[in-house]
LUMVOFI-491572 format. One record per atom (N, C-alpha, C, O): residue number from 1; x, y, z. Coordinates in steps of 0.02 Angstrom, whole numbers. Atoms other than C-alpha are relative to their C-alpha. Example, Ala and Ser with C-alpha at 12.3 -4.5 7.8 and 13.67 -1.06 7.14 Angstrom:
REM residues 2
   num        X        Y        Z
     1       45      -59        0
     1      615     -225      390
     1       45       60        0
     1       97       59       33
     2      -42      -59       -3
     2      684      -53      357
     2      -39       55       37
     2      -14      110       45
//
This chain:
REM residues 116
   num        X        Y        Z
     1      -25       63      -25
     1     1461    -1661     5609
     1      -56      -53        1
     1      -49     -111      -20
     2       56       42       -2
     2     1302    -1732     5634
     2      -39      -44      -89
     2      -71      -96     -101
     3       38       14       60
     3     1249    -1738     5448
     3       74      -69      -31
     3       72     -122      -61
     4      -48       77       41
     4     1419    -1847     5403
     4        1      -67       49
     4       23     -122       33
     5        4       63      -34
     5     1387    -1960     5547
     5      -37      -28       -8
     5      -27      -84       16
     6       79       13       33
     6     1209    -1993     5475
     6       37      -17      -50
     6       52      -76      -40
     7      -34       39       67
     7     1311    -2024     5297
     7       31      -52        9
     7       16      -97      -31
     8      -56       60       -6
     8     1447    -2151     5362
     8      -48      -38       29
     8      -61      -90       -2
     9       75       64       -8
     9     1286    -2239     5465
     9      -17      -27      -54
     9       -4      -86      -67
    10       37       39       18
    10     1196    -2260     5351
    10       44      -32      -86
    10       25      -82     -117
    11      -53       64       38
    11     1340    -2320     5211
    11       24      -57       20
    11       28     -105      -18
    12       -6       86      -35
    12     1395    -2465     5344
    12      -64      -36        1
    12      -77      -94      -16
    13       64       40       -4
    13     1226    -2489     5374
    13      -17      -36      -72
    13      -22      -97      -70
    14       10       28       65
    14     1193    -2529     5190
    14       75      -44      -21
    14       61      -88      -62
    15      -50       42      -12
    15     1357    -2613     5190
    15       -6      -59       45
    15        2     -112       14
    16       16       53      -61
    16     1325    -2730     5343
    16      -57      -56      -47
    16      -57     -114      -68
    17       62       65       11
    17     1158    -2790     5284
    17      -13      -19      -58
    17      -60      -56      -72
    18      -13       27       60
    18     1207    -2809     5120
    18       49      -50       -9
    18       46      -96      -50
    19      -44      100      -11
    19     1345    -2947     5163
    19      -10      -35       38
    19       17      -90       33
    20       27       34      -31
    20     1262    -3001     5295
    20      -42      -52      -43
    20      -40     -113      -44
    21       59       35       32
    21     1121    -3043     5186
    21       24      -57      -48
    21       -3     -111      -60
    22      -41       78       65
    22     1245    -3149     5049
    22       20      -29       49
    22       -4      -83       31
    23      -21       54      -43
    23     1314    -3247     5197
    23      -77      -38       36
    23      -89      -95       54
    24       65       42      -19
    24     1141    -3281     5251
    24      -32      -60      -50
    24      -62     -111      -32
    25       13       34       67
    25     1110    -3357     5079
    25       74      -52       -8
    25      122      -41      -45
    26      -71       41        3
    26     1249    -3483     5094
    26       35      -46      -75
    26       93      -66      -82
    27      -37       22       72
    27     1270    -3554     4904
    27       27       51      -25
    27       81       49      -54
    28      -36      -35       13
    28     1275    -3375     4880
    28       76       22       12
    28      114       43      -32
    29      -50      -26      -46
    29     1412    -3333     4987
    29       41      -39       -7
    29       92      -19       22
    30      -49       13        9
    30     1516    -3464     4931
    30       24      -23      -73
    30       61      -69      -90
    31      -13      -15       54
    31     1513    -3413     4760
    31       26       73        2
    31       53       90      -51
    32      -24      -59       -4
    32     1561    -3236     4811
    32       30        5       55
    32       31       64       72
    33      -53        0      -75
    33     1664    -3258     4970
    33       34      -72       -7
    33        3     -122        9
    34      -59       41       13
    34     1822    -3373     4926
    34       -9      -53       67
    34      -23     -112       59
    35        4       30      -43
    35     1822    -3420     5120
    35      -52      -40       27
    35      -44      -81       72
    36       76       15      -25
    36     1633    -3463     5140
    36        3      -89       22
    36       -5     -127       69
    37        1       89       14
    37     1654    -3638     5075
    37       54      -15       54
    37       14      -53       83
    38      -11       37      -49
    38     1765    -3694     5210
    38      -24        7       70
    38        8      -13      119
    39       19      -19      -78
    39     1672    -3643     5360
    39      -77      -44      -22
    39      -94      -55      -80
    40       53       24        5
    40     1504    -3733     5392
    40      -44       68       -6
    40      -32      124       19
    41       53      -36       -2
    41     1345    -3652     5343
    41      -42       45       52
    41      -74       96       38
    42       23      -26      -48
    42     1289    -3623     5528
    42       44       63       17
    42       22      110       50
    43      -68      -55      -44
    43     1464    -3507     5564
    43      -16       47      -72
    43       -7      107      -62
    44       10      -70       60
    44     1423    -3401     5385
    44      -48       19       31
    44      -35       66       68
    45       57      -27      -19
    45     1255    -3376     5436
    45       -5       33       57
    45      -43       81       50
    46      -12      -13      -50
    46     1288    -3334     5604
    46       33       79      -19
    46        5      133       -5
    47      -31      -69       22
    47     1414    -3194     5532
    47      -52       24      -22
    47      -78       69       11
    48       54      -62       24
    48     1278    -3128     5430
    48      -55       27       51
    48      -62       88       46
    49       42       -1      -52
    49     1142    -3129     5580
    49       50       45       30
    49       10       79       63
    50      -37      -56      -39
    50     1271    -3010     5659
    50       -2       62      -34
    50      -25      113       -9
    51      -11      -46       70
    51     1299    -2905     5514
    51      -62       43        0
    51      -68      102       17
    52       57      -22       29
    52     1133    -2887     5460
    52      -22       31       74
    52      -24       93       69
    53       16      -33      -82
    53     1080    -2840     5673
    53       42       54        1
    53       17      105       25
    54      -67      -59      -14
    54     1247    -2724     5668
    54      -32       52      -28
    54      -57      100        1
    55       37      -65       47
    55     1179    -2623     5523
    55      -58       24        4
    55      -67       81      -17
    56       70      -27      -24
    56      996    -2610     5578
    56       11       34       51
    56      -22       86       46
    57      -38      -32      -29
    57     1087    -2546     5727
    57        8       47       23
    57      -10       73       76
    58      -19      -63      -13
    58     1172    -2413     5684
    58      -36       44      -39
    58      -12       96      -60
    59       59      -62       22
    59     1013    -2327     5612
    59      -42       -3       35
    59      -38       49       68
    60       45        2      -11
    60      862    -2374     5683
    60       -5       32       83
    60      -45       73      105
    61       19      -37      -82
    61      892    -2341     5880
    61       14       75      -10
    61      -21      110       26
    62       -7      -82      -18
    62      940    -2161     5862
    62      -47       31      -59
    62      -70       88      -49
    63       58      -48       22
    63      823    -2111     5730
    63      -67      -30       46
    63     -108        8       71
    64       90        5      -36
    64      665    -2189     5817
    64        5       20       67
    64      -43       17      106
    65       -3      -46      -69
    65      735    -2100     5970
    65       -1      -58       76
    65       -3      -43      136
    66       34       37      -49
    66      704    -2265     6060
    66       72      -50       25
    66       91      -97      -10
    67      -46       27        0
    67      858    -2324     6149
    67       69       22      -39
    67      113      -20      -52
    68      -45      -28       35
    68      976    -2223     6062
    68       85      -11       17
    68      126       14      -21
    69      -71       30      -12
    69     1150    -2299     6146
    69        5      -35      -20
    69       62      -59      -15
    70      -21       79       34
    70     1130    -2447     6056
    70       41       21      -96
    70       67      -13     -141
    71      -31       23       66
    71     1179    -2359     5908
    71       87       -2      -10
    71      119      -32      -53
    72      -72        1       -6
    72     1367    -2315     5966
    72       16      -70        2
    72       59      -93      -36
    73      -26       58      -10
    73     1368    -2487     6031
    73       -4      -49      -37
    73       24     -102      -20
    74      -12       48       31
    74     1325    -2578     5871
    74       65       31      -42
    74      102       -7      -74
    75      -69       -8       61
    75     1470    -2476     5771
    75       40      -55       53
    75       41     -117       50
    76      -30       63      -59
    76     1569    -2552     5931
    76        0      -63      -38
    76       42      -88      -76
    77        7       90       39
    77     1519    -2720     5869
    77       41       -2      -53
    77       91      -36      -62
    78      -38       38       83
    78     1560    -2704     5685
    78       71       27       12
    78      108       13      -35
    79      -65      -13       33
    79     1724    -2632     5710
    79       13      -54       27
    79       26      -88      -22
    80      -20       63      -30
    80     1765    -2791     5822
    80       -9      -44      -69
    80       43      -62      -96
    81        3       31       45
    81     1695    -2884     5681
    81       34       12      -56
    81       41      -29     -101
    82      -57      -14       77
    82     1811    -2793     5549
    82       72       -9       34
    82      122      -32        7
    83      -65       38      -37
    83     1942    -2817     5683
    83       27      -80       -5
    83       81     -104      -24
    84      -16       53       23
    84     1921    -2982     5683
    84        4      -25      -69
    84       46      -69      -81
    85       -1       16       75
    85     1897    -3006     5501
    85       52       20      -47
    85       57        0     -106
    86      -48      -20       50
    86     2058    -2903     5452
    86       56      -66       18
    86       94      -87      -26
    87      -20       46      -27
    87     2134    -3048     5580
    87        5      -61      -67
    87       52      -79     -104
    88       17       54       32
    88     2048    -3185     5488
    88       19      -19      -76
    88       23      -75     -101
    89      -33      -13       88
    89     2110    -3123     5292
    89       74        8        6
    89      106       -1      -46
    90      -61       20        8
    90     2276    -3121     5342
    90       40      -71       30
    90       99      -87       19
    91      -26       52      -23
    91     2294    -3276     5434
    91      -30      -48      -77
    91        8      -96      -85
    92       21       19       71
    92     2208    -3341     5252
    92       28        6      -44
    92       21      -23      -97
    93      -50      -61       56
    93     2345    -3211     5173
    93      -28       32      -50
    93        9       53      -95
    94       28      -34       44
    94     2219    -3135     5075
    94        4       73       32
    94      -32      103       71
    95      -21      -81      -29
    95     2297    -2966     5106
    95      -37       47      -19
    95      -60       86       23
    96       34      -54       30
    96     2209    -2858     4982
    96      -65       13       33
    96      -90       68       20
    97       62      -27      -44
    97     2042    -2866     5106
    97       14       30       63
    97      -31       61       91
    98       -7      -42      -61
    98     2124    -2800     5258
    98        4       67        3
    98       -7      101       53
    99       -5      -66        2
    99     2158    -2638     5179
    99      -94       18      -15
    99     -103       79      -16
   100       83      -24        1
   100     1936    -2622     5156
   100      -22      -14       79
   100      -66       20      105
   101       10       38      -96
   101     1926    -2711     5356
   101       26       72       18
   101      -18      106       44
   102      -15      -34      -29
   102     2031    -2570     5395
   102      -17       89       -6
   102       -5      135       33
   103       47      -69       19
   103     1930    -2416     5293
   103      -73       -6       63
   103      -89       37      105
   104       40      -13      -46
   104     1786    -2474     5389
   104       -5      -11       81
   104      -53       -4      119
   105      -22       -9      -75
   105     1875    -2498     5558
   105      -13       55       25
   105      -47       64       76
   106        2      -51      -22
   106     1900    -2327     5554
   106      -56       37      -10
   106      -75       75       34
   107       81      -48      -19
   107     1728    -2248     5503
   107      -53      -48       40
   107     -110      -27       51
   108       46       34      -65
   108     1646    -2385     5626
   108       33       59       78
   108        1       91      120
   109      -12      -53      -66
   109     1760    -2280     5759
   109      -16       50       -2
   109      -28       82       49
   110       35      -83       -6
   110     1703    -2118     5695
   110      -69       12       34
   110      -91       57       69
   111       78      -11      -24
   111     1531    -2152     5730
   111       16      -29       84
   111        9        2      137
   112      -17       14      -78
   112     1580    -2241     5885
   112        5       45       47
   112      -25       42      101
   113      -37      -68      -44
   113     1669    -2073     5957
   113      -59       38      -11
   113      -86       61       38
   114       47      -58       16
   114     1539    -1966     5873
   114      -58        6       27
   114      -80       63       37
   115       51       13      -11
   115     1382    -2053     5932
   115       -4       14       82
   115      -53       31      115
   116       -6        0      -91
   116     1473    -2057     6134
   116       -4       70       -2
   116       -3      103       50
//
């Protein structure tokens, strides 16, 4: 159990701070994120500054042993943030992203449950 909760970490984790990081880059991000361009630059960036913190996260406190509840509590975070984000693609009606919001809803809760 332990070795696939270490796998799904550290796939969000490389997930997180890899779209974090294109929303941090904001010409990027609204050449590869449809929605980017209507939100100001401060509210993308902001998402990514979450993102990219979420995914450092859910690796770094429990391997460096230092603070190790923080890592349940950043999955916590990102599923809120895929919560809200499956929200945000259908009030947009871009349907086809809520079914990926909702793959990593649920392995953000695995680690969530797994890590309590």
């Amino acid at each position: 159990m332990n070795i696939a909760l270490w796998i799904i970490q550290g796939l969000l984790a490389l997930m997180f701070i890899g779209t974090g990081a294109t929303k941090l880059q904001y010409e990027r991000a609204k050449k590869s994120l449809p929605w980017a361009s209507d939100y100001s630059k401060g509210f993308v960036a902001f998402i990514g500054i979450v993102e990219v913190l979420g995914g450092i996260g859910l690796i770094l406190p429990l391997a460096l042993g230092i603070a190790p509840i923080l890592t349940p509590l950043a999955a916590i975070g990102l599923l809120l943030i895929m919560v809200f984000a499956a929200i945000f693609h259908g009030k947009r009606g871009e349907y086809k992203m809520i079914g990926s919001n909702i793959v990593v809803i649920v392995l953000a809760l695995f680690v969530t449950i797994g890590r309590f």
